[in-house]
C-alpha positions in Angstrom: 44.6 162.6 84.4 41.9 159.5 84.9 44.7 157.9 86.9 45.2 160.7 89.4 41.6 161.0 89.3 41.6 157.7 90.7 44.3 157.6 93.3 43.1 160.8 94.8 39.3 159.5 94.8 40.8 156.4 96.8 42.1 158.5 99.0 39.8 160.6 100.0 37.2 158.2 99.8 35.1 159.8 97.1 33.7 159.4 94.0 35.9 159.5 90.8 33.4 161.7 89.0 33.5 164.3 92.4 37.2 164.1 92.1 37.2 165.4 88.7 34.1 168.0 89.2 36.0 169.8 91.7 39.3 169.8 89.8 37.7 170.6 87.0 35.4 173.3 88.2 38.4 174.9 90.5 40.4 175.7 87.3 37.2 176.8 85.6 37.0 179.4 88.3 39.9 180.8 87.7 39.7 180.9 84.0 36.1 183.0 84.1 37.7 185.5 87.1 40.4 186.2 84.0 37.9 186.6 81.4 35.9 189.0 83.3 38.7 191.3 84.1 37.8 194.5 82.2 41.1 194.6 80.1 40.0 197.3 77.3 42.7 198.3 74.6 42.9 201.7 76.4 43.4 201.3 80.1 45.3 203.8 81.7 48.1 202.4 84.4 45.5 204.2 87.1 42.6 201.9 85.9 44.9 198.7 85.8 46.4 199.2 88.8 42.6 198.7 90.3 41.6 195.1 89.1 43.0 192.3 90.6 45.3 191.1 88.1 47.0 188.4 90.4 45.3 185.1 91.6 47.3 182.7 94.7 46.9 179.1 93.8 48.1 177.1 96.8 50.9 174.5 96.0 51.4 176.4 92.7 52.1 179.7 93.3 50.4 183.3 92.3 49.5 184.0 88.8 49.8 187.5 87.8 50.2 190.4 85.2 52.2 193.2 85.5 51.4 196.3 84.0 54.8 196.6 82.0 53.4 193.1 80.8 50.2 194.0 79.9 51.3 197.2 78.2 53.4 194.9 75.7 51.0 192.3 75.5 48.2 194.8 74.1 51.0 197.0 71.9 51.5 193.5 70.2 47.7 192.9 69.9 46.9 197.3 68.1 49.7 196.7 66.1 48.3 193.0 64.5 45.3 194.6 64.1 46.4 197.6 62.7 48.8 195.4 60.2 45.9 193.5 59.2 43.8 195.9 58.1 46.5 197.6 56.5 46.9 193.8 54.2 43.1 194.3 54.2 43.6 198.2 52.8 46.3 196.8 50.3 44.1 193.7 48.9 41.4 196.2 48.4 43.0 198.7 46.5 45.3 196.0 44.0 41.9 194.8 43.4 40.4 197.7 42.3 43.4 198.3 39.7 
């Protein structure tokens, strides 16, 4: 990355450390706008379809979630949990033999 860094701070005429704030801090934005999206275990297809679940990034293309995605994305997250603690359940009881 340094060496893009460089070629695009030559280009523009900047400074290498501006180059790499901006790049850095542009996919930092992203990444919090993500985290903050309210995505409790027990949304309903109403409340999903609210949030913005899809972000444009020019040159790239759109990043996005689907609800049939998200809906199999958080079945597969319950049913770790529930597995685990089921282990967890187990291990407690062969102990207690």
């Amino acid at each position: 990355m340094k060496e893009i860094y460089e070629e695009v701070a030559k280009k523009l005429e900047l400074p290498v450390e501006v180059v790499e704030a901006t790049y850095e801090n542009y996919w930092k934005f992203f990444k919090t706008k993500i985290e903050e999206l309210p995505l409790k275990s027990n949304l309903t297809e109403e409340e999903f379809k609210k949030l913005k679940t899809s972000f444009n990034v020019p040159s790239v293309g759109k990043f996005f979630i689907t609800w049939p995605h998200y809906k199999k994305i958080n079945d597969t997250v319950q049913k770790y949990y529930e597995d685990k603690e089921n282990k967890a359940l187990v291990q407690q009881n062969s102990d207690n033999m």
